[in-house]
DSSP file (Angstrom, degrees, kcal/mol; ACC not computed):
  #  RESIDUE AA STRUCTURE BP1 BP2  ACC     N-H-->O    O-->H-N    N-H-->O    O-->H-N    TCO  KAPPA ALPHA  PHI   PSI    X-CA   Y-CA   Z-CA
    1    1 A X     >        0   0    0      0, 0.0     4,-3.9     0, 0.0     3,-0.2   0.000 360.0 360.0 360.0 -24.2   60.8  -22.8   43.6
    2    2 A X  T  4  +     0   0    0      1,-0.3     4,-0.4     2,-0.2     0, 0.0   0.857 360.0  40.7 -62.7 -28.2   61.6  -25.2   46.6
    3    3 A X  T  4 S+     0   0    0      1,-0.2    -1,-0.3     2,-0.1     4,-0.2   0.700 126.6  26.1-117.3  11.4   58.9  -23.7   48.2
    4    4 A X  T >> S+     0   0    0     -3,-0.2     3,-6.6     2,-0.1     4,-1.3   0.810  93.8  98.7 -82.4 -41.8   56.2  -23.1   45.7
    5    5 A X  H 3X S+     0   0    0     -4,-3.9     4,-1.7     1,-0.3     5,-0.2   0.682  79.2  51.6 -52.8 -34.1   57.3  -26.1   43.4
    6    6 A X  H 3> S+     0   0    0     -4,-0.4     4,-1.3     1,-0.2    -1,-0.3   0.717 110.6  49.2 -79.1  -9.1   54.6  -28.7   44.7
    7    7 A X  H <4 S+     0   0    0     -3,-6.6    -1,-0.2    -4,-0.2    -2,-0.2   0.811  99.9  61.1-101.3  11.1   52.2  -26.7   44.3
    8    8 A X  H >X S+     0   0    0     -4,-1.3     4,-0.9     1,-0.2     3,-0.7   0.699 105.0  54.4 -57.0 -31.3   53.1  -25.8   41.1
    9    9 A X  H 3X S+     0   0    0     -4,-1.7     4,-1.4    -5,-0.3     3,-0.4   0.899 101.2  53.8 -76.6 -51.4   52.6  -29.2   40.3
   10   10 A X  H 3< S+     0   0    0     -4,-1.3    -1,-0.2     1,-0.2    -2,-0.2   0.145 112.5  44.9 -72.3  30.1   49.4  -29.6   41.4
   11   11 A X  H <4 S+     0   0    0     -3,-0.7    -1,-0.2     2,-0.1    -2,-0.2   0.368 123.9  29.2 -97.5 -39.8   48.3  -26.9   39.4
   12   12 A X  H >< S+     0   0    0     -4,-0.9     3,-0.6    -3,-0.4    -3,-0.2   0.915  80.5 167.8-115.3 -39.8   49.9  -27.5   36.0
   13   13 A X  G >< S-     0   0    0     -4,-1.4     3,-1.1     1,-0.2     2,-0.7  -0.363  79.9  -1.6  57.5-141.3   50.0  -31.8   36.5
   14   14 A X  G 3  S+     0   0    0      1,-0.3    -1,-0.2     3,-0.0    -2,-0.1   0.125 117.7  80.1 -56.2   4.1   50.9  -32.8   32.9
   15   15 A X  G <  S+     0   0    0     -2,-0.7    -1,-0.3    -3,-0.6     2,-0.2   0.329  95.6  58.5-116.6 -14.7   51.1  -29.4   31.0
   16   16 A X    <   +     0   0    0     -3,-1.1    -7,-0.0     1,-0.1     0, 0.0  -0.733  43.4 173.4-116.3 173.1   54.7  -29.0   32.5
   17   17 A X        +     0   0    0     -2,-0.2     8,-0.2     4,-0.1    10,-0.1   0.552  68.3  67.4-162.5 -11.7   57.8  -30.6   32.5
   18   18 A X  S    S+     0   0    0      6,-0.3     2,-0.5     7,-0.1     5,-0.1   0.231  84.1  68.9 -89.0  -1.9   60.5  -28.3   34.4
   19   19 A X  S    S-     0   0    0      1,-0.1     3,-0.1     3,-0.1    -3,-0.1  -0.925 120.9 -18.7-134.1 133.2   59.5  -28.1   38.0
   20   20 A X  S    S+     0   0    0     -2,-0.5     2,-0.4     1,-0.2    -1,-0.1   0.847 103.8 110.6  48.7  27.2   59.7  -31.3   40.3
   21   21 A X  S >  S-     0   0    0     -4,-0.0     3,-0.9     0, 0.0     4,-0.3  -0.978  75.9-125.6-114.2 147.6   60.0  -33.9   37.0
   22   22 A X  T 3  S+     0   0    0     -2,-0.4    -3,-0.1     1,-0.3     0, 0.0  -0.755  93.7   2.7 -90.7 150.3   63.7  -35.2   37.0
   23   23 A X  T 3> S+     0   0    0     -2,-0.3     4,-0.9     1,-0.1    -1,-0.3   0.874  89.7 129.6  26.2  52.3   65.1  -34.3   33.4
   24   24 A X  H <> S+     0   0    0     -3,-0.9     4,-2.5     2,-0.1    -6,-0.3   0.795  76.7  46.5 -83.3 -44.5   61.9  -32.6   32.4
   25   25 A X  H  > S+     0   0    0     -4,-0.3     4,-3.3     2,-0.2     5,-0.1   0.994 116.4  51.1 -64.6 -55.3   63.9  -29.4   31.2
   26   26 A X  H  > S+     0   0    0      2,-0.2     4,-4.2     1,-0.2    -1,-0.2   0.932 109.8  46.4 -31.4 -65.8   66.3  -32.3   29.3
   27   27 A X  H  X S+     0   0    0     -4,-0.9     4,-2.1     1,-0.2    -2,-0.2   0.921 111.4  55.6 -51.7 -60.6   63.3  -34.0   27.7
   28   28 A X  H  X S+     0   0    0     -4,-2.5     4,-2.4     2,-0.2    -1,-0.2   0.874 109.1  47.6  -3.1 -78.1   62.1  -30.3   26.6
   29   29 A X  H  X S+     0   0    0     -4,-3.3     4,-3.5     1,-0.2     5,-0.2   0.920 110.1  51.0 -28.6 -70.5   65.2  -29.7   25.0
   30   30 A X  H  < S+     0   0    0     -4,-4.2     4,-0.5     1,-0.2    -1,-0.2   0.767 107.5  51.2 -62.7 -26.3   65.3  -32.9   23.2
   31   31 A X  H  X S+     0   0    0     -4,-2.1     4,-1.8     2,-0.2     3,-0.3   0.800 106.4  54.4 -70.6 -47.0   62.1  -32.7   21.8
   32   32 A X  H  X S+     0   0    0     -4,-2.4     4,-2.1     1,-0.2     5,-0.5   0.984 106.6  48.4 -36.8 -65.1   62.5  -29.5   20.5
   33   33 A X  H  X S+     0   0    0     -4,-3.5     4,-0.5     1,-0.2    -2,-0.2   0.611 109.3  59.9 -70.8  -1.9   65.4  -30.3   18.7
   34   34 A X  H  > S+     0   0    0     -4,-0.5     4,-1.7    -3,-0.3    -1,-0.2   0.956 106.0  44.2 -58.1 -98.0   63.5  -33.2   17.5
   35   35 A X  H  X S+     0   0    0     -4,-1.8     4,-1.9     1,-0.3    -2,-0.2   0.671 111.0  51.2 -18.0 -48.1   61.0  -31.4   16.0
   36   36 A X  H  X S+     0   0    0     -4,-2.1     4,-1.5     2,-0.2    -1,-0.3   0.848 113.2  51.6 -81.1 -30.4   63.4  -28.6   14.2
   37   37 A X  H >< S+     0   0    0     -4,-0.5     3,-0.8    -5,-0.5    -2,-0.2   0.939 113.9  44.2 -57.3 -39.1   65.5  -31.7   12.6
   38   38 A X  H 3< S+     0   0    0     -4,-1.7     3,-0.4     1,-0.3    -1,-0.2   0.744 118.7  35.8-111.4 -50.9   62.6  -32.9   11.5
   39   39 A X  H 3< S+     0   0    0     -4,-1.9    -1,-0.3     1,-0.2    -2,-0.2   0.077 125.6  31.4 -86.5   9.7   60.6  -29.7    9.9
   40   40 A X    X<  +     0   0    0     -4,-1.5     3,-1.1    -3,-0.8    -1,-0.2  -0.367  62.7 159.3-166.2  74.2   63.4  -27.8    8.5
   41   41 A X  T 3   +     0   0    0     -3,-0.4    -3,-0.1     1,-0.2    -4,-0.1   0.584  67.8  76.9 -62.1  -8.1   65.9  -30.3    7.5
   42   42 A X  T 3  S-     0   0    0      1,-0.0    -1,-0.2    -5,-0.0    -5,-0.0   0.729 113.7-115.2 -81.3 -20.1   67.4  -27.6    5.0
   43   43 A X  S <  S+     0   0    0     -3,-1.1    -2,-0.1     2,-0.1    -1,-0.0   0.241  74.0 140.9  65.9  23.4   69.0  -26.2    8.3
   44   44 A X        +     0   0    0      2,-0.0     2,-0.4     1,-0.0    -3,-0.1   0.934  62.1  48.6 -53.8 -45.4   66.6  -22.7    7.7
   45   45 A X        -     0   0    0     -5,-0.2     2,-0.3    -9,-0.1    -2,-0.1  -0.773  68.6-171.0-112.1 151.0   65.8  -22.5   11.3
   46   46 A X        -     0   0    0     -2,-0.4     2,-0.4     2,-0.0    -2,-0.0  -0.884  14.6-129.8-141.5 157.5   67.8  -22.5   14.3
   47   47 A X        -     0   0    0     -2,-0.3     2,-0.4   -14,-0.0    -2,-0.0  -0.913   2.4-156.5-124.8 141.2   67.4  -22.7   18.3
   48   48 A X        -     0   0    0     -2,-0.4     2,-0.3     2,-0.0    -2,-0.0  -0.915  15.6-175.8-112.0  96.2   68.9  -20.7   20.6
   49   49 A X        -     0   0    0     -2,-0.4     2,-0.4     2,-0.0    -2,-0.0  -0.731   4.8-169.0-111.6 161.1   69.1  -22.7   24.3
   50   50 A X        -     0   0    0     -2,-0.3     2,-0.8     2,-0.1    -2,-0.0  -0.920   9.4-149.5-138.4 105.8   70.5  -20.5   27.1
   51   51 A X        -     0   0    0     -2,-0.4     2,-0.6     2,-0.0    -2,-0.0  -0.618   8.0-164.8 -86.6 108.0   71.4  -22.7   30.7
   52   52 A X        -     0   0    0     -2,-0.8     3,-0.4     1,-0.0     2,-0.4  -0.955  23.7-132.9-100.9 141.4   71.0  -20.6   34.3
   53   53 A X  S    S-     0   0    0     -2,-0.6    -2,-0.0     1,-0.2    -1,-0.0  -0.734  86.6 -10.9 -83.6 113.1   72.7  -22.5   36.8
   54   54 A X              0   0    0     -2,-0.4    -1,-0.2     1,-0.2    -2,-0.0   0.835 360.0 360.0  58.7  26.5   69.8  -22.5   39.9
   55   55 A X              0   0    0     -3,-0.4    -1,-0.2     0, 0.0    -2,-0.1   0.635 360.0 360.0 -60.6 360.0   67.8  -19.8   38.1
């Protein structure tokens, strides 16, 4: 990604949030889990998050 990643950004500008934003992937996250508390309070659906280190 180091050598793609800027222009990856100047392709996707706000529509992305995981390459060259600090805690974009974080923010991602939280917002999902945001979302599920929020629409299936009964605990019916569940998220599955899976971390590669330097994928």
């Amino acid at each position: 990604m180091k050598g793609v990643g800027k222009n990856v950004v100047q392709y996707l500008n706000d529509f992305q949030f995981g390459i060259g934003i600090s805690g974009g992937a974080e923010a991602i996250l939280h917002s999902a889990n945001m979302l599920l508390s929020q629409w299936h309070k009964d605990g019916s659906l569940a998220m599955l998050t899976v971390d590669f280190s330097n994928a």
